[in-house]
C-alpha positions as CSV (number, residue, x, y, z in Angstrom):
1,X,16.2,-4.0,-2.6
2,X,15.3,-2.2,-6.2
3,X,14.1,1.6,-5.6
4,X,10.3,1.4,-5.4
5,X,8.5,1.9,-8.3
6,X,5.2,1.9,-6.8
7,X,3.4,1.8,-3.2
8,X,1.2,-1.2,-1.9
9,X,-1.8,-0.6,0.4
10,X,-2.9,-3.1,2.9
11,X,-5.5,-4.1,1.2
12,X,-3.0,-5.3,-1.6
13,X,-1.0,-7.4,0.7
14,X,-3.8,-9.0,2.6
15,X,-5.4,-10.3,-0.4
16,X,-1.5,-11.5,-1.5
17,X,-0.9,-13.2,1.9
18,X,-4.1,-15.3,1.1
19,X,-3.4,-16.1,-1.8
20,X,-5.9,-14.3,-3.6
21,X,-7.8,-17.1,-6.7
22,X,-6.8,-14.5,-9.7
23,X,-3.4,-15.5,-11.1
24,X,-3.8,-12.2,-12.7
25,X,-3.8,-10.6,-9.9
26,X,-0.9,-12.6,-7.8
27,X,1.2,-12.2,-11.2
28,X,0.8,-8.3,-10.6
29,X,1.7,-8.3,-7.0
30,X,4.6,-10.3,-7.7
31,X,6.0,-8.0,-10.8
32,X,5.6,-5.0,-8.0
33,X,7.4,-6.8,-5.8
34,X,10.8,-8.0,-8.3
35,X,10.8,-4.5,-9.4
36,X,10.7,-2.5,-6.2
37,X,7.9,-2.0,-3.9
38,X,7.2,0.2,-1.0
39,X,4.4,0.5,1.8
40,X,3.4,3.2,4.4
41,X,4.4,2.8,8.0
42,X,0.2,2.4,8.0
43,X,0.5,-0.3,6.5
44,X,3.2,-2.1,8.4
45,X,0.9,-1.2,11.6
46,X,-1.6,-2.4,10.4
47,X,-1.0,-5.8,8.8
48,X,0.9,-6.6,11.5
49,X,-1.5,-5.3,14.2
50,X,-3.8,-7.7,13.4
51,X,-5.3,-9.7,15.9
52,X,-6.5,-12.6,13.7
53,X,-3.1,-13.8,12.7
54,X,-2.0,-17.3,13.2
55,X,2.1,-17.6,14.2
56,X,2.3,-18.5,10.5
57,X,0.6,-15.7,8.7
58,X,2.3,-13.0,11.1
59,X,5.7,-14.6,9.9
60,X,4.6,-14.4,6.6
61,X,3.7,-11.1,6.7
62,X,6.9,-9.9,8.4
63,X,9.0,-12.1,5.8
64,X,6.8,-10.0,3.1
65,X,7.5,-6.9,4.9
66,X,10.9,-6.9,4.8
67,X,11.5,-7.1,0.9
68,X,9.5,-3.7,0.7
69,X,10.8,-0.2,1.6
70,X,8.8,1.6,4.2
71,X,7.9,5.2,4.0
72,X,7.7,6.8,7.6
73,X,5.9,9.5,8.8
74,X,8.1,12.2,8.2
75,X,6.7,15.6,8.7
76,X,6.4,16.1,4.9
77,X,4.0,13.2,4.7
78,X,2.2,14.9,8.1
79,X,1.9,17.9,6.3
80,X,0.2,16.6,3.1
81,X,-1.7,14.4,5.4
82,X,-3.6,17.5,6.9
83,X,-4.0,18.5,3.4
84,X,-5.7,16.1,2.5
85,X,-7.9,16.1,5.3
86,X,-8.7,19.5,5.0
87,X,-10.3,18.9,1.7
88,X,-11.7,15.4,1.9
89,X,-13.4,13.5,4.0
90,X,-10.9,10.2,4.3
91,X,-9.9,8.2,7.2
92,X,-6.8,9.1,8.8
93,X,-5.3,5.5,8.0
94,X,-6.0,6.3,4.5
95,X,-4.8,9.6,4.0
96,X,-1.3,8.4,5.6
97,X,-1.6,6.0,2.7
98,X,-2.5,8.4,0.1
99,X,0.1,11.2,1.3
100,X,3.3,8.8,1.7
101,X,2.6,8.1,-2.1
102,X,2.6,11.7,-3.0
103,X,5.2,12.7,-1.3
104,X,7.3,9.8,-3.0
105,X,5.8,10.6,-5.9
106,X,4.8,7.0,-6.1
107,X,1.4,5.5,-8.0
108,X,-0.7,3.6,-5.6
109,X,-1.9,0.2,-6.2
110,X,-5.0,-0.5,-4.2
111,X,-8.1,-2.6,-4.8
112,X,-10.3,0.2,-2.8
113,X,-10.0,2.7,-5.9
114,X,-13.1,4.4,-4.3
115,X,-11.3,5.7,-1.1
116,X,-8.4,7.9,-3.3
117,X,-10.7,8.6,-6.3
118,X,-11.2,11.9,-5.6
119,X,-7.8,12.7,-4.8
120,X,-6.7,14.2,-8.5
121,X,-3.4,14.0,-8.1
122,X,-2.5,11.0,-6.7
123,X,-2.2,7.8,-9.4
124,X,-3.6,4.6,-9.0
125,X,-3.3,1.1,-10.1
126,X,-6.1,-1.3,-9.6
127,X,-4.3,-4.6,-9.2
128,X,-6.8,-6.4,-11.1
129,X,-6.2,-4.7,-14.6
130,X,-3.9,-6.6,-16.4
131,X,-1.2,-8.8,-15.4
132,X,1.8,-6.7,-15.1
C-alpha cells in the first residue's frame, strides 16, 4: 500500500461503489486509489454501518476498504476535532473527517465542498474536476 496522498470521504466512495455514470469521475477515484489513498475511521463506520447493504455491496465495500489506510482517532485528531467545533458549526461525523485530514496533512476529496468550505485551512478536491 503506497503512502496516501490524499483522504476520501464517504461520500466519495459511496458514489464509487455505485458506480457513479461520470467516467471522469470513476477515472479520478481510481488515480487516488493506485497512488495512495486514505479514509477516517468515520468513514470506515459509516460505509460499513449501513443498513441498506446487500451481502454483495458490504463485501465490496470491505474489499475497497482494505486497499486504503485508515486514520484513527488518535487524540491529535480529537483535539483538532474540538477545534473545529469550537469555531464552526459542523457535524461531528464531519469534523472527524475534516480533522483526520489536517492532522495528516492530507487534501480532502469530497463531493460536499459546502460542508469544509469554510474551513481555510483544510484543501479540497472536488472529484468531479478533471480526470486525474
Amino acid at each position: 500500500m503506497s503512502p496516501p496522498t490524499c483522504l476520501l470521504d464517504t461520500n466519495v466512495l459511496i458514489d464509487y461503489l455505485a458506480r457513479h455514470p461520470e467516467v471522469s469521475f470513476i477515472r479520478r477515484v481510481e488515480h487516488v486509489l493506485v497512488e495512495g489513498a486514505a479514509v477516517s475511521i468515520i468513514t470506515t463506520i459509516e460505509l460499513l454501518g449501513w443498513r441498506g447493504h446487500t451481502d454483495q455491496s458490504r463485501l465490496d465495500a470491505r474489499n475497497l476498504l482494505r486497499g486504503v489506510a485508515e486514520i484513527p482517532l488518535s487524540r491529535m485528531v480529537a483535539n483538532q476535532v474540538i477545534a473545529l467545533r469550537e469555531r464552526f458549526a459542523i457535524k461531528l461525523p464531519d469534523a472527524i473527517i475534516a480533522a483526520s485530514a489536517m492532522v495528516e496533512d492530507l487534501p480532502l476529496m469530497t463531493r460536499n465542498l459546502d460542508d469544509f468550505r469554510r474551513i481555510e485551512t483544510l484543501r479540497l478536491i472536488n472529484p468531479f474536476e478533471g480526470a486525474g
